[in-house]
N, C-alpha and C positions, 0 to 999 in steps of 0.2 A: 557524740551520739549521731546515729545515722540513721534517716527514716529514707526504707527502699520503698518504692512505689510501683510499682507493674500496673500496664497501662494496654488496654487498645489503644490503639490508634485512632483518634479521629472517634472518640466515644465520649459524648457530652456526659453520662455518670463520673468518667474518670477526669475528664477536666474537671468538676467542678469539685471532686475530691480532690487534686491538687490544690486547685486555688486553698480550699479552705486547709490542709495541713500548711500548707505556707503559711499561710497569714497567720496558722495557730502556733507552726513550731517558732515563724522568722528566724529562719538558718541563716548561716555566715553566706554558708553557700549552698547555690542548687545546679546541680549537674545534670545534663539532659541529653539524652540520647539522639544525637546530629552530627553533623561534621566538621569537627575540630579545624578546620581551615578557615570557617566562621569565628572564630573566638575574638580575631582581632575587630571582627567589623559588626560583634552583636548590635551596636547604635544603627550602625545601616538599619539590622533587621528591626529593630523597635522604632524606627524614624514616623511613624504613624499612619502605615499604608491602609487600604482597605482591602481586608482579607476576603478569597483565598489567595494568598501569594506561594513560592515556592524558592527556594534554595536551587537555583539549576548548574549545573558543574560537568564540567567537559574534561575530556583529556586526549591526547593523540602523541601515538611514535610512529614511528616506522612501521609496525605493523597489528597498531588498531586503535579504533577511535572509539571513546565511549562516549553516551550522556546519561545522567542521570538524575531527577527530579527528587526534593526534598518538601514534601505540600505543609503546609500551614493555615487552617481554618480558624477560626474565633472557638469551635469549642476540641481545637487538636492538644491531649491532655499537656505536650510538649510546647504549646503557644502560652496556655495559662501559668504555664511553668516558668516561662521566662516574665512574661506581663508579670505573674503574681513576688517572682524574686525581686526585679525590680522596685517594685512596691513598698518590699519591707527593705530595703537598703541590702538584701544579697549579692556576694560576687557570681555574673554567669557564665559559666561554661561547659561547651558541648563536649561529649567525651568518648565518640566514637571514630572510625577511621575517617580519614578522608576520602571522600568518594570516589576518587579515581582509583583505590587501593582494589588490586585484584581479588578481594574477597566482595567487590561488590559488582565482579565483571558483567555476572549474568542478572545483573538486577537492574530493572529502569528505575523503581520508584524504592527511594531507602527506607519509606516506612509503607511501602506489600507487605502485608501481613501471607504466613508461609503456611496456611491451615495444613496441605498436603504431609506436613512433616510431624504432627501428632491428629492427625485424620482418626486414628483407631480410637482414641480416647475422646473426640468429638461424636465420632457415631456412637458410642456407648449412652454418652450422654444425652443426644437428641433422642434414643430411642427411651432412655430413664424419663424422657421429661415430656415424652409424648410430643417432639417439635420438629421440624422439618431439617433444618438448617444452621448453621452456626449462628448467624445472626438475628434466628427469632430465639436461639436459646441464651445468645448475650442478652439480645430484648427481654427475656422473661427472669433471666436472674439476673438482670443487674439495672438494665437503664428504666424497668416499669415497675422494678422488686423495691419495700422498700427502703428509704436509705441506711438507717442506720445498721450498723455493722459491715457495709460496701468494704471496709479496709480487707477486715478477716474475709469475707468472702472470697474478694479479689486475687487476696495471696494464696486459699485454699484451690482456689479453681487452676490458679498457674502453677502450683505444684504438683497438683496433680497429671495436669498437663507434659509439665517437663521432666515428673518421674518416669512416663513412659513413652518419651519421646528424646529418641536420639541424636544429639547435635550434628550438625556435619562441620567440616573443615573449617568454615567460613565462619558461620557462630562461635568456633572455638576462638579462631582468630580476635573477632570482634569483642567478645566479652575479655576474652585477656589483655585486650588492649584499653577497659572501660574500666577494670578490675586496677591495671595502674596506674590512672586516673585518681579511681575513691582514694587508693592508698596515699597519694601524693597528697589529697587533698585533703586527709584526714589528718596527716602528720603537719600541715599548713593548720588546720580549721585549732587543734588542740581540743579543748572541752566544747570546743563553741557546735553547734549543731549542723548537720548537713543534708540535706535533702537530695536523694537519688531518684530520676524519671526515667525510665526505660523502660521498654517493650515489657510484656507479661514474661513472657516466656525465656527473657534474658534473666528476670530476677532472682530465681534461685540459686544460679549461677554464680551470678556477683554476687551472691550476700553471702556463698563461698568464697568465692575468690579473696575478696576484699577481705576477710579475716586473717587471712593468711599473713604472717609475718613479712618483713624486706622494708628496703627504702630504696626498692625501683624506682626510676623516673619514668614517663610514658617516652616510648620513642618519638624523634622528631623527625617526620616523614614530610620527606621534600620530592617534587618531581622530580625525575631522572632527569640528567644534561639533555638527553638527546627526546625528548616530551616536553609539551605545551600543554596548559590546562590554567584553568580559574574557574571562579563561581560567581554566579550574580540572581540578584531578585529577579522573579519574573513575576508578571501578573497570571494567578491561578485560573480555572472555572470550576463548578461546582460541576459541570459536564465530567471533567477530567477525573475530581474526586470519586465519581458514582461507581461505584463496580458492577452494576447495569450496564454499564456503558463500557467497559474491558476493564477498569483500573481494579486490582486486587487490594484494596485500600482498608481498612478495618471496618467502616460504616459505610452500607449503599446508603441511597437516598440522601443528599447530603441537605437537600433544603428544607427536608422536614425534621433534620434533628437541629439544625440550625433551630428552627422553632420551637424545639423541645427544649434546648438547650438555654433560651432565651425565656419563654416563657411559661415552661412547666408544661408537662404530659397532656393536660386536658386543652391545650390552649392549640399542643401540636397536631392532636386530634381532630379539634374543629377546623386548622388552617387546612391540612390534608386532606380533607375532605372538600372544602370550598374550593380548594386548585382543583381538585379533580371535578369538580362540576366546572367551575370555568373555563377550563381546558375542554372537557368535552363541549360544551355547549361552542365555545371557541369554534370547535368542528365540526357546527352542524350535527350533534348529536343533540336528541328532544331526552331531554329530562323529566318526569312531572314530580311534581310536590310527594305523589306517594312512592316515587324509585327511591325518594331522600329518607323519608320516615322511613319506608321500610332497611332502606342500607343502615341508617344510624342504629335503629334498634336490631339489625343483626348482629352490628359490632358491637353493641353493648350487653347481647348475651352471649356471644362468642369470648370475651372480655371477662365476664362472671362466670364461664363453663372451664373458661384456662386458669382463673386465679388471679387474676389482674385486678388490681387495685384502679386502673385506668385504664384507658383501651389505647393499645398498643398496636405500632402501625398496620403488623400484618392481622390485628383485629379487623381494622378500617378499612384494610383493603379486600380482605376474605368479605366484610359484610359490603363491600361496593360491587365487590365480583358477583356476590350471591343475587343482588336485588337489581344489577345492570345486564346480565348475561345468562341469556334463557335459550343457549342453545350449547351441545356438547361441545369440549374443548379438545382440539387437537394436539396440543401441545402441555405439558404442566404451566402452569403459574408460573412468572418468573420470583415469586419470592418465595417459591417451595424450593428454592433451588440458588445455586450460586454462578454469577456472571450474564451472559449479558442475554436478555430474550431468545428463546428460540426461533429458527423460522418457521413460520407458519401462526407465531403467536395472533389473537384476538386481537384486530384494531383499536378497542375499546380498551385495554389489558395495555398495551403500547403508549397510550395515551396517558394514562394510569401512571406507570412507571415514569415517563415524562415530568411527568406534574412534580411526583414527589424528588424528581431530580434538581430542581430549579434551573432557571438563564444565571445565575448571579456568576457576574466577571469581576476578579480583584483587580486594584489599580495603585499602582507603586505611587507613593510621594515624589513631589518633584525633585528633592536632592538626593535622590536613588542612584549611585552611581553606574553609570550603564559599558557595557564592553563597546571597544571602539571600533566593530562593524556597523554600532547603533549610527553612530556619530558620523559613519563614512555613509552611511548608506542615506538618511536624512542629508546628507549637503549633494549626493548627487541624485535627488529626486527633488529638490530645490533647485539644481542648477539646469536640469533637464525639462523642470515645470512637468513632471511627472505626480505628484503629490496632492490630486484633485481628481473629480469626479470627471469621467467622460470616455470618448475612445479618442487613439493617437495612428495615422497611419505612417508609415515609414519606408523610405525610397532606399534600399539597401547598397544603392547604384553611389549614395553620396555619402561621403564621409561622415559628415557629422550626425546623417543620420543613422548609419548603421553604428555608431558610439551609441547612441541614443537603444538602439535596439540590444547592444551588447549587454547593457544595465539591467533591461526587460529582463533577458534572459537569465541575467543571472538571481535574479531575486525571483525567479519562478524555480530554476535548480533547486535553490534554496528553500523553496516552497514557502513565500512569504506573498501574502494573502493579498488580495487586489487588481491581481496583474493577470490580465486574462489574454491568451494570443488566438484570437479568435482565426486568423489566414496568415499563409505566410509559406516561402518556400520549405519544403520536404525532403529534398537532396540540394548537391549542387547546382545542378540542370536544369531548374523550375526556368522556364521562359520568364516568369514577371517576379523582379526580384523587391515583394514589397509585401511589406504585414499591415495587418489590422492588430490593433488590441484596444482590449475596454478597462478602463483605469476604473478604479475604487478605493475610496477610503474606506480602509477596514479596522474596528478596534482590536484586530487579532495580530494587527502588524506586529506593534513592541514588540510581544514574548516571542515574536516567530523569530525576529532579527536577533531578537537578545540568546535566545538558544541556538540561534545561527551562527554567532557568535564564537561560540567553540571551534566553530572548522575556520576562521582566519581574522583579521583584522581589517578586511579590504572585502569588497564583494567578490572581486576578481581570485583574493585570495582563496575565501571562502567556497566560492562555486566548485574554484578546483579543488579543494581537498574533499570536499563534497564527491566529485563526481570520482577521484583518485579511489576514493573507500567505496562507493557501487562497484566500481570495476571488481575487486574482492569479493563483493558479495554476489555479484553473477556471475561469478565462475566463470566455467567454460560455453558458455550459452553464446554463442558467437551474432547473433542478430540484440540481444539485448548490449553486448559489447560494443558493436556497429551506432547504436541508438545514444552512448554515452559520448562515442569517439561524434557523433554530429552535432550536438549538444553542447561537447566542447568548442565546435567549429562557430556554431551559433555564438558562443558566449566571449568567443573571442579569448579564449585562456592558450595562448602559447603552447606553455609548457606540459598541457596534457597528454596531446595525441601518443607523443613518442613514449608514454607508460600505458596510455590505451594500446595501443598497438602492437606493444610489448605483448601483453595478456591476449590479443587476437591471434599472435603469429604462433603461441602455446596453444587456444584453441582451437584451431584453425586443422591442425593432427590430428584432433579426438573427435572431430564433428561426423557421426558418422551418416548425416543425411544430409543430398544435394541440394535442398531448400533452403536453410537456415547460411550457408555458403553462399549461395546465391545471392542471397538479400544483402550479403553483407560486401560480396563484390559489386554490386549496383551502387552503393552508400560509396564504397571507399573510391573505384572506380570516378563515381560522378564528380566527389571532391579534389581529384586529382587531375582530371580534366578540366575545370572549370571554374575550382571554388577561389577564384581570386577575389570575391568578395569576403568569404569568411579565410582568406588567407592560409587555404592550406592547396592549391591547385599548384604540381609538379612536384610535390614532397617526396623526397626519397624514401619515408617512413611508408609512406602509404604504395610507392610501386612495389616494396619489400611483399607488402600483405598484396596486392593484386596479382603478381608472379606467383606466392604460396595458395590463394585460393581457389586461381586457372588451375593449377596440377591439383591439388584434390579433388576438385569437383570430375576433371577428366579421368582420375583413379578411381572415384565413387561409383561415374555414371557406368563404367563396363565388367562393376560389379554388381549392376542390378538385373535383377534374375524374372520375369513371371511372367503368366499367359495374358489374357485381354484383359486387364484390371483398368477400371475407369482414369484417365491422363490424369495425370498428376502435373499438375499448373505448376505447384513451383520447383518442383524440379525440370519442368522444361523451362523454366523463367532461367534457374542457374543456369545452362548450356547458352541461352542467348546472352545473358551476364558475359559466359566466357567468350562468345563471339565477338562481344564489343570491344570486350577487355582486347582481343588478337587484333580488332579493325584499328583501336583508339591509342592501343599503347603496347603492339606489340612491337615496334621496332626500337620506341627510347626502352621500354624494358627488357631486349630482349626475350620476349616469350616464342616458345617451341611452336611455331607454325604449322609445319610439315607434321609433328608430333600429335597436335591436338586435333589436324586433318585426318590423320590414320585413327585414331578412335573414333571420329563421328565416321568414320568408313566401317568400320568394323558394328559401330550401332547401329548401321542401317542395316546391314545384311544377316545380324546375329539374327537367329530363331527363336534364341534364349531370351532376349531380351525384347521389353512391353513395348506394344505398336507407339505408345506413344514418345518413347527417346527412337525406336527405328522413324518413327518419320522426324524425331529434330534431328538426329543423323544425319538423314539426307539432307534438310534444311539449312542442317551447316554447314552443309561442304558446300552446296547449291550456292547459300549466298556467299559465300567466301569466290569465291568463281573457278572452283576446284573442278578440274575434269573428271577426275575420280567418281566422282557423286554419279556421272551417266546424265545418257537422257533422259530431262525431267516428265515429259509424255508418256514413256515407254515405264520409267518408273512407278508411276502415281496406275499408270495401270494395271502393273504389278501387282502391286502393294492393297488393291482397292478389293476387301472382302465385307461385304453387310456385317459384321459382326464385329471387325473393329476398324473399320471407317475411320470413325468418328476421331476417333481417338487417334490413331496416325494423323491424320489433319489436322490434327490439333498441334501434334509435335510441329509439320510442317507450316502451316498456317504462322507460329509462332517467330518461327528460325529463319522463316523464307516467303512472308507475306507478299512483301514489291514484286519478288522474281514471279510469286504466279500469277500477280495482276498484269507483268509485263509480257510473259510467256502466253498466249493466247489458246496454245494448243493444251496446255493444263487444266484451263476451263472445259472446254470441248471434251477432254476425255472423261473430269471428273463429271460434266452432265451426260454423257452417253453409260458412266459406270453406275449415275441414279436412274436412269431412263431404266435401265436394265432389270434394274431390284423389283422384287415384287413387292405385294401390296405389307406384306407380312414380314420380308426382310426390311422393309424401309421402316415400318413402328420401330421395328426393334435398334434402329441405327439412329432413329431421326435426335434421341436428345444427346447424343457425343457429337453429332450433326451441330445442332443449333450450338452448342458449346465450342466449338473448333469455328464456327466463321463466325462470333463473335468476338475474332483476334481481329477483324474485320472495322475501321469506324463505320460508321454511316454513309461518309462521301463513298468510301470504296467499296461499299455494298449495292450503290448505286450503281457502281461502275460495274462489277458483276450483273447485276438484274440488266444495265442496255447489251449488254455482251450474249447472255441469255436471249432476250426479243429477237434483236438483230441475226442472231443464228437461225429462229425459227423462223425470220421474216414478218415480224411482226408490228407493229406502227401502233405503240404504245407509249402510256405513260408507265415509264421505269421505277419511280417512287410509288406508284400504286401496288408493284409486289414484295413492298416492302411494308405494306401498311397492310393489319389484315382487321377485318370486321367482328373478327371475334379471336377468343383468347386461343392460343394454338394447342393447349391441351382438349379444347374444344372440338376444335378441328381435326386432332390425332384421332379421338373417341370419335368423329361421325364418320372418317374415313373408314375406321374399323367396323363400325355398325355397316357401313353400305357393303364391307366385303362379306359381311357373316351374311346379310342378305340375299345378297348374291350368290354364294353357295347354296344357301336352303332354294331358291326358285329355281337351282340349276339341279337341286336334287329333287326336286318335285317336278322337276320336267317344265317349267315353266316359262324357259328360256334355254335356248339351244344356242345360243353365239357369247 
């Protein structure tokens, strides 16, 4: 005999109808819907953790890494299922694919529930039964309805469900692989009895399937040679469980059916309500005695008005809403609805959802066996004396402590919790080559390392397969590539760059804007002039991509077309990128000299192209010491029109700062071409102005403003026209008032000069 069970997930109704058919049928055996790669190690899972824990399983080839999560709570129908087989002397085992099987590619969590996939026969329902959502309508038929007859219900509600919901690929897959499981285990069990747990929605399925004649065996699915993968316990949170919080998981709220589960409907009621008063009051929210009496006695006619035998959560929360919230809501309720708060929700409503979500963190037993990144990563936070509370600075200059810093980095790749770099260098080139970070002990560590786990055996290992699989996921985004390939430099992994750099030297073609280029010859650039600390300065890999980044950005920059459109910072950043790159490495790389001087020649004179690459045009030839470029005086006063000033000086300013601090006669013309402006062209110039000479520091700003006095003969303090007494859009607006005045007393006659 075979008793099929269809279950939500993570539904204190349906656990506790499992337990009690177990202990009533005591089957041989009970089969449960999990991952069969577990069968050998169910003692692990039963070793006596405290729940939520989780089943987490990795896998990686050549070309893709998964993870995915298996959660287990005290009332998940699938936990009671093994607790309660145990119990009566049943054999356990799980009977669905292994999770790295490509029917579970696109899935994090193996038991997300798929509402999306019989959605039509849910909205019929919630509109039949007067209820918002799926899970005030599971709340109202089953976890507040009452118990007896939950079996037929259960089966009634998932048939109806799967008669008008069409499987996809992946279910077919999964149930035919669950279906020869039952058969094997029914030709094993003989008359003796058998207990089936799985999903609602699978069960109609299998209790076809499994009729069906054969003595299939279940396939025995092994990694591929060329794939890694295992699975191990991790410690859960009930955060993780919440579908508030993103998990698409069967039950939101996991701490208050914890309580339901635990201690019966009226008990969960009263806890839910007490977390939400001490949570808000937590907040600095005033509560008084009659917000209470009035919420309780909403929810307890909201409760009698639905049919409730007991007030059910979204009773308790409609009457908390109703007696705490006396002003319109911008947003629906999050429990009219499914996933995680809107924005704009009620702070109070936030808080709310909070509450009924709980803090509770599971914690694995100590003979838990853990993957051996856990193992490597504890001995070198032990041998580093990283593994305490504080901050750690580090002198990157010295061996042993940039080991020390390699470690940091790579368990922050790894996003494992604690390790915070508060300074430190940015490129190769940082003048002080020394971080700060703030150490923590955090209890989030285990399950971060343990699921970190998947990507190698070694931190070093890890980091890199880690950062191998970003590279993939950013595509051709050539600045987030750049940010990986420094990361690796940081972390000290060898064998990345030349796969980073692979993927840069492919994007690097299709980028079709000089900004994103740019950034990313400044990164590669810096690393290869310098970075003999993180050990990539001189790499062939990296002159590869500094030679292919100079020519695009030079092919990009004399395809850009427009009239005075406000400068564009980073793409005048890329052309001085490309400048350096000709000053720093144009001769070990061979790069086109003569070549990339004929286009900044050709950007300065185009018509077609924005004042601001015509002035980095001239700035780069200027500073390269090209004759071409002309004289810079006779240029600049050229070039110098009130309406896009700014902006050509800005190109210049950028490309050619020193030369016009050293050229004296550049200042001279550019103050005789503001001397000239009137009161009306200079508003209109002054803020690409103030933008283009703050390429300017401080000290050279000085140097400007005595260059200035000295010209009018003046015997001043120079830092004084550089400080002003009030804010200069201040100053803009009363120059402007004084001129509109001036004109009105000149049109009334009231001044003649």
């Amino acid at each position: 005999m075979i008793t099929f069970i269809g279950v939500r997930h993570h539904s204190p109704a349906c656990a506790r109808l499992v337990d009690e058919t177990i202990r009533a049928v005591r089957p041989a055996y009970v089969l449960v819907e999990g991952p069969v790669e577990m069968n050998a190690r169910i003692g692990e899972l039963l070793l006596g953790h405290q729940l939520p824990i989780a089943v987490f399983s990795s896998y990686a080839d050549g070309e893709r890494h998964h993870a995915s999560w298996a959660p287990f709570c005290d009332y998940s129908p699938e936990w009671t299922a093994l607790t309660a087989g145990r119990a009566v002397g049943a054999e356990l085992r799980f009977i669905d694919l292994p999770a790295w099987h490509p029917a579970f590619a696109d899935r994090r969590n193996r038991y997300a529930d798929a509402e999306q996939r019989y959605a039509e026969v849910i909205d019929r329902l919630c509109r039949e039964f007067a209820v918002d959502n799926v899970d005030t309508l599971w709340d109202h038929l089953f976890e507040v309805a009452e118990p007896d007859g939950l079996a037929e219900r259960l089966a009634a509600y998932f048939d109806l469900i799967r008669g008008e919901a069409e499987a996809g690929a992946d279910d077919v897959a999964r149930e035919a692989y669950m279906a020869s499981w039952i058969r094997r285990t029914r030709r094993e069990a003989g008359d003796r009895p058998i207990v089936v747990v799985t999903g609602g929605f699978h069960r109609p399925a299998l209790v076809r399937l499994a009729a069906l004649p054969g003595d299939d065996e279940p396939v025995e699915h092994a990694l591929p040679a060329d794939a890694s993968g295992g699975s191990y316990l991790v410690p859960y949170s009930f955060r993780r469980l919440d579908s508030f919080d993103g998990y698409q998981s069967g039950m939101p709220s996991p701490a208050y059916y914890q309580r339901l589960f635990e201690d019966g409907l009226e008990a969960a009621a009263d806890h839910l309500l007490a977390a939400v008063v001490a949570r808000l009051r937590g907040r600095g929210q005033r509560l008084s005695t009659a917000d209470l009496i009035a919420a309780t006695a909403s929810a307890a006619g909201l409760a009698l008005v639905r049919g409730h035998r007991h007030r059910s959560r979204t009773d308790v929360l409609d009457g908390l809403a109703s007696a705490l919230l006396d002003e319109a809501l911008d947003v629906p309720l999050p429990w009219s609805t499914r996933g995680t708060p809107a924005p704009g929700t009620h702070p109070v409503v936030v808080e709310m959802v909070a509450a009924l979500s709980g803090d509770r963190t599971g914690r694995l037993h100590p003979d838990t066996p853990a993957p051996p990144l856990v193992h490597h990563a504890v001995a070198e936070l032990a041998r580093h004396d990283l593994d305490r509370d504080g901050n750690r600075r580090l002198d990157l200059a010295r061996d042993d402590e940039r080991e020390v810093s390699r470690v940091l980095h790579r368990l922050r790749i790894l996003g494992v919790p604690g390790f915070t770099r508060r300074s430190g260098p940015r490129t190769g080139i940082d003048p002080q080559p020394v971080e700060e970070w703030t150490l923590a002990r955090d209890d989030r560590r285990l399950p971060a390392l343990i699921e970190a786990g998947g990507y190698g055996a070694t931190l070093g290992e890890a980091a890199g397969a880690l950062l191998a699989e970003r590279v993939l996921l950013v595509g051709g985004d050539v600045e987030r590539l750049a940010a990986v390939l420094f990361d690796a430099a940081l972390a000290g992994i060898p064998d990345l760059p030349g796969r980073v750099l692979d993927a840069i030297g492919r994007a690097i073609g299709a980028t079709p804007e000089m900004g994103p280029l740019g950034r990313v010859l400044e990164i590669v650039l810096a690393l290869w002039r310098h970075d003999r600390l993180l050990g990539t300065a001189g790499s062939a890999p990296l002159g590869t991509v500094i030679a292919e980044s100079v020519a695009r950005i030079l092919w990009l920059a004399e395809g850009v077309r427009g009239g005075a459109a406000p400068a564009d910072l980073p793409r005048i950043a890329a052309l001085a990128a490309v400048r350096d790159a000709l000053v720093h490495a144009g001769a070990a790389l061979d790069l086109d000299r003569d070549a990339a001087l004929d286009v900044a020649a050709r950007l300065a004179l185009s018509a077609d192209a924005p004042p601001d690459l015509r002035g980095a045009g001239f700035g780069f030839g200027w500073s390269l010491g090209a004759e071409r470029a002309g004289d810079p005086a006779r240029v600049v006063r050229g070039a110098f029109t009130p309406s896009s000033a700014g902006d050509w000086l800005a190109g210049l300013f950028a490309l050619a700062r020193e030369e016009v601090l050293q050229a004296g006669g550049v200042l001279d013309v550019l103050d005789e071409a503001m001397d000239a402006m009137g009161d009306e062209d200079f508003l209109i110039a002054l803020p690409a102005l103030r933008q283009a000479f703050e390429f300017f520091p401080p000290r050279e700003r000085d140097t400007i403003a005595r260059h200035l006095l000295a010209r009018r003969g003046i015997a001043g303090d120079s830092r004084a026209l550089l400080r002003l007494d009030a804010a200069p859009d201040l100053i803009a607006a009363g120059v402007e008032l004084d001129g509109r005045v001036a004109d009105l007393l000149h049109r009334e006659g009231l001044i003649t000069t």
